[in-house]
Each structure stands twice: as structure tokens, then as C-alpha cells.
N, C-alpha and C positions, 0 to 999 in steps of 0.2 A: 436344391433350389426350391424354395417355398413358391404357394402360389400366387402370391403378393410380388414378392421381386420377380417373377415372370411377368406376371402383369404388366408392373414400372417397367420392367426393359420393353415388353413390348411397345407400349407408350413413349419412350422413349427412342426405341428404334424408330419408330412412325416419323414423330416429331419430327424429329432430327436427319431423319433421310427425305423427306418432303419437303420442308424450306429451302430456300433459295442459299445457293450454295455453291463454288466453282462447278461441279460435278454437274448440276440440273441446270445453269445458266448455259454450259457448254452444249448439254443434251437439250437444249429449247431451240437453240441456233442451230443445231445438227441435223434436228426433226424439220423447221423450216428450210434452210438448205437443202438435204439432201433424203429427207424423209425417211418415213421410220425404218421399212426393210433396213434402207443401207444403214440406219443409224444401230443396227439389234445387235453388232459383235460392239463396237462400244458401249451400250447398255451392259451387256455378258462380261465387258472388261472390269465397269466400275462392280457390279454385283461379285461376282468371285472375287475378283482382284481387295475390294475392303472386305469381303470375309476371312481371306485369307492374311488380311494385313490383321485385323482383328485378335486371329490363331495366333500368331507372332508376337504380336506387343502383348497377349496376355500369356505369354509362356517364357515374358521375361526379357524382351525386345527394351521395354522401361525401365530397367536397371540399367541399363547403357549409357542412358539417359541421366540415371541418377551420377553415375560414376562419372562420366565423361559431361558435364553442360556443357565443353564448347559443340562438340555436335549435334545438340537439338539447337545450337545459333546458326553453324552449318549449315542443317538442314531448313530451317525458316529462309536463310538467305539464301540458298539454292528454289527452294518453292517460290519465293515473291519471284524472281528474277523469271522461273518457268512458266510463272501464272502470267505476266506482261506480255512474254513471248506470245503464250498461248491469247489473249486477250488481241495482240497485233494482228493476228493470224485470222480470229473471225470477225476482227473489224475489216479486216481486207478481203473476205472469202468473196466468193465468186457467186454474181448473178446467175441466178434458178438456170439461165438459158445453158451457158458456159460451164457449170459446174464438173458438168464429165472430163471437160478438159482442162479446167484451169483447178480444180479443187478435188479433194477426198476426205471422207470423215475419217473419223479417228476409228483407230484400231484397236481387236481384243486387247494386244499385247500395249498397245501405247495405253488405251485407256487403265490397265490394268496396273502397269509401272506407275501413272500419275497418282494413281492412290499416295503413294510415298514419297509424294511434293505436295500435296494438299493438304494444307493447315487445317481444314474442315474435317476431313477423313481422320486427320489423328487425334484433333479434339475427340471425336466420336471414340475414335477405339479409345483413346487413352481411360474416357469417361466411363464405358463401357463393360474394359475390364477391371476399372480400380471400383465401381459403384456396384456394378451388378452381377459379379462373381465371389459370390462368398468365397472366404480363405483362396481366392486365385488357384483353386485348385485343377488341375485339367478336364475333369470333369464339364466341371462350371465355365469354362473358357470355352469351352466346346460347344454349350446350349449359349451361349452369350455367342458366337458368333454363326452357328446356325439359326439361330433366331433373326438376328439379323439380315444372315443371305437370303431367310423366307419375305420377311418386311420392305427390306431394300428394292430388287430388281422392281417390284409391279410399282411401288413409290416413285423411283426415277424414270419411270416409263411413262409415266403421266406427265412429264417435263418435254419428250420426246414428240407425245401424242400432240399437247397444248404446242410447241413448235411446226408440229404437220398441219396442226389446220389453221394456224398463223400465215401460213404457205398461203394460204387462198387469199389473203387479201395482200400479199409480198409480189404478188404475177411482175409489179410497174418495178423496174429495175431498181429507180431513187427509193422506193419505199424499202425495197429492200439491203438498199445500201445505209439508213437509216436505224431500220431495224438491227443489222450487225453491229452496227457503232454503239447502238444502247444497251446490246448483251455487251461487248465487249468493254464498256465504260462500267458498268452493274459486276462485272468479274472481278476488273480491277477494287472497285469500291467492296467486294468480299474482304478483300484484302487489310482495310480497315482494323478488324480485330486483333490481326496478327501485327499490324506494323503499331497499333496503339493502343494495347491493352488493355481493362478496365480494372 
């Protein structure tokens, strides 16, 4: 891999793991709700979990794809359907006081699974191994998604951090019932892309 397409994927990794995105909408409400500690095995989940989603679609995961399109429709229509659920869930989460009891963030292993209901995540891999792995070879699959695991976690963490100190002015419980509603209306409207594509 030249120093040039390291570069662009680095660039690229940045970009694309910092905008807003199911992944950093959920981890902004997660950091408010239930602040960063609890929120670090779901950051750990999205970070391995799309490296590892990365590893896979470029070792040929997208040939599946190529062979089979009814399940990348499948799969879109199981993600819209899991991103609403997930979208109902932190419109409904529980006020700062109640959280221990009525709520818990998400987990290594659930955040880790949703990589592979996320339209966002696969755009990325898909992009990632057809654009920035010369000849797809395993090599290049390997620095294309290590690059990423390096770029990704401190990226989404900033979604987490920007959620913890949203927390300070969330104390008044309506504000904070407000605030869920508008990550969880902003999650659904991610959705956008995938249900009507340009």
C-alpha cells in the first residue's frame, strides 16, 4: 500500500467514523444517560466489532452479496426495522435519576453484533475494502482495517464525551426527555440514505 492511499484511507477513516451516524447518535445519548464509564464496553463493541466486520467483508463477505442480492435487501430490511426498535428505546430511556433501575447501555457484545445491522458500518467497510485495498489482497485488508480500529475508537468517543457533558445541562428530567426524542428522531432520519438512495 503506497503512501498516498494510506493517507486517503486515513482521511477517510476519520471522516467517515466522526459524522453523525447510528453508531455516534446512539453513543451521544449513551454518554448523556449513562455517562462515559458505563458507556466504554459499547464504544469497545462498535470499535472491534467494525474492525472486525471490515476483516470479513474484505476477505470476501461481498461476494455473497454479489451472488445472492436478495440478502443484502434482507439485510437493509432487518437493519431499518432494528435501527426503529433501537431509535424507540432511547426515545423512551430513563431519566438520569431512574437510570439504574429502569435502563442500561448497551453492551460489548450487542454493540458489537449491530455493526451487521448498520447501513452506516457497511457503507464504510464495503467503501473501504473495494477503494482502499489494492488487488483485495489479505495483506491490504489487514492494514485497511487496522487503520481503522486505530482512527475509529478515539473518533466515537468524542460522540460519548460530547453526550457526558450534554448530561450537565439534561439534570431537569423534561430536558432530558426532549433531548432522547431528538437523538432518536436524528437516528431514524440516518436512515434516509438507505431507504432512499441517491
Amino acid at each position: 500500500m503506497t503512501y498516498e492511499i494510506l493517507l486517503a484511507l486515513m482521511t477517510f477513516a476519520f471522516v467517515s467514523s466522526i459524522t453523525p451516524g447510528p453508531n455516534n447518535l446512539m453513543l451521544m445519548a449513551s454518554g448523556a444517560n449513562f455517562g462515559f464509564r458505563r458507556t466504554i464496553p459499547h464504544m469497545l463493541g462498535i470499535g472491534l466489532g467494525f474492525t472486525f466486520m471490515v476483516l470479513l467483508v474484505g476477505a470476501g463477505l461481498v461476494q455473497v452479496f454479489d451472488r445472492y442480492p436478495v440478502s443484502y435487501a434482507l439485510l437493509k430490511t432487518v437493519s431499518v426495522i432494528y435501527l426503529l426498535y433501537l431509535a424507540w428505546k432511547i426515545a423512551h430511556s430513563a431519566p438520569v435519576q431512574s437510570q439504574d433501575v429502569a435502563g442500561t447501555p448497551m453492551t460489548f457484545l450487542q454493540a458489537a453484533a449491530f455493526q451487521w445491522v448498520n447501513p452506516k458500518a457497511w457503507a464504510m467497510a464495503l467503501t473501504a475494502t473495494t477503494a482502499y485495498a489494492p488487488g483485495q489482497t489479505l495483506d491490504a485488508v489487514i492494514i485497511v482495517a487496522l487503520v481503522f480500529g486505530a482512527i475509529n475508537l478515539p473518533s466515537i468517543s468524542t460522540w460519548t464525551v460530547l453526550g457526558q457533558q450534554m448530561a450537565r445541562i439534561l439534570t431537569n428530567p423534561r430536558r432530558l426527555v426532549v433531548f432522547n426524542w431528538v437523538m432518536a428522531l436524528l437516528l431514524v432520519a440516518s436512515l434516509y440514505p438507505v431507504l432512499w438512495p441517491s
